[in-house]
C-alpha positions in Angstrom: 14.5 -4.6 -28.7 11.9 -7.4 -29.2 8.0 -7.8 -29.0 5.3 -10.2 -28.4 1.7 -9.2 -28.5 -0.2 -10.3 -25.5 -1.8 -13.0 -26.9 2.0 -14.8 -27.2 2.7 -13.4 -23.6 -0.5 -15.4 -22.0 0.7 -18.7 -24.1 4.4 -18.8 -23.6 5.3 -16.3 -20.8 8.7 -18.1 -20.1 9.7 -17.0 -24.0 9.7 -13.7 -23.1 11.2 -13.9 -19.8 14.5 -15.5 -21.4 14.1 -12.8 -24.1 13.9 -9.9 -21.6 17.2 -11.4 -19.8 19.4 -10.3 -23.3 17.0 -6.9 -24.2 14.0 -5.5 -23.8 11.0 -6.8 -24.7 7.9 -4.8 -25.5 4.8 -6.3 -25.0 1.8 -5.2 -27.6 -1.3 -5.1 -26.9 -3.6 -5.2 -30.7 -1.0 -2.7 -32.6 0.0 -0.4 -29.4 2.5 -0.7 -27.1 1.5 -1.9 -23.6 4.3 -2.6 -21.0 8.0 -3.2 -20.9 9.9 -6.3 -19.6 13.6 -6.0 -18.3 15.5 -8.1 -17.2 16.9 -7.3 -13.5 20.0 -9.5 -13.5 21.4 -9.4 -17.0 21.0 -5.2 -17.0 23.1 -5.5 -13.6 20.2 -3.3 -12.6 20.4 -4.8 -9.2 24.2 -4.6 -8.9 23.1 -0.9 -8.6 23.6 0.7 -4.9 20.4 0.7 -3.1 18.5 -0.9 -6.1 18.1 -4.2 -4.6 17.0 -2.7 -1.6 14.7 -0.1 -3.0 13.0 -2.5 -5.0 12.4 -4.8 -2.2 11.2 -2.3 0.3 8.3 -1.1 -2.5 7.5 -4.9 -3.3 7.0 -5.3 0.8 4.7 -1.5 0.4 2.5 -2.5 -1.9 1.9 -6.4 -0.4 4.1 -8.1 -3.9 6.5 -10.0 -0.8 6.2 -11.0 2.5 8.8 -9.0 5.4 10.9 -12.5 4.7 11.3 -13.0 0.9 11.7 -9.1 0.9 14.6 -8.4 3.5 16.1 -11.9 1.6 15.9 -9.9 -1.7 17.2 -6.7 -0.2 20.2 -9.0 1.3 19.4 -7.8 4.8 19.0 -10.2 7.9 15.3 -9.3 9.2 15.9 -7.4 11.8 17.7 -4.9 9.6 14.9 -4.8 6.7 12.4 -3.6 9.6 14.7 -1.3 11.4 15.0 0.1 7.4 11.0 0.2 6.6 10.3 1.4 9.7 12.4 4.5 9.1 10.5 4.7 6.1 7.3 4.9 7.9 6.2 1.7 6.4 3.9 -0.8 8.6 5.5 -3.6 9.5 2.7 -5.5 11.5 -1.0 -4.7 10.8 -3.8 -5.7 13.5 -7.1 -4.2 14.6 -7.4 -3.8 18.8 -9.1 -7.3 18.9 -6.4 -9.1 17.5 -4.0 -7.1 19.5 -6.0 -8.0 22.8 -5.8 -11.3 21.6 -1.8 -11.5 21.5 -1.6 -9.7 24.6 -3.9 -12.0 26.4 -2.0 -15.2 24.6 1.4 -13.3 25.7 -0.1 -13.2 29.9 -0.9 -16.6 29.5 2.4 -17.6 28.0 4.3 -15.7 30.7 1.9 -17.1 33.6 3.1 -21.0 32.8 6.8 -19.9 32.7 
């Protein structure tokens, strides 16, 4: 296990990054512990089943990744990673009515040139 104190952290954050790829590194904050950095790929934490995917469907939740980058890291074409968080009850597509009005008035206009 290795530490750096914040201070360290702000100055030379890829440090720690290659440290937390061989163990984990603790980060201090004054003289107490404040967070924990693990590597993902050399703890074969993603080679887990359904860790890749968990992790990107939460990062996608909480706004971390766009629908794209996300399904990429769950290793899902698109279509798949929506069918999955939609299961989930996640959004996949927030509007308000006007911007919906606007897309469906943009969508008859589309279809009446065609």
């Amino acid at each position: 296990m290795q530490t750096v104190n914040v201070s360290g952290l702000k100055n030379n954050p890829s440090e720690a990054l290659r440290n937390a790829r061989d163990d984990v590194v603790v980060v201090m904050n004054r003289d107490q512990p404040d967070a924990v950095m693990i590597g993902l790929q050399s703890g074969k934490l993603l080679g887990e089943p359904g860790a890749r995917i968990a992790l990107a469907t939460a990062l996608f939740r909480d706004g971390g990744l766009s629908l794209v980058r996300s399904a990429r890291m769950a290793q899902l074409p698109l279509a798949a990673f929506i069918a999955h968080v939609s299961r989930l009850g996640i959004t996949v597509v927030e509007m308000d009515a006007a911007e919906t009005q606007r897309d469906i008035e943009t969508l008859d206009q589309w279809l009446a040139l065609s």
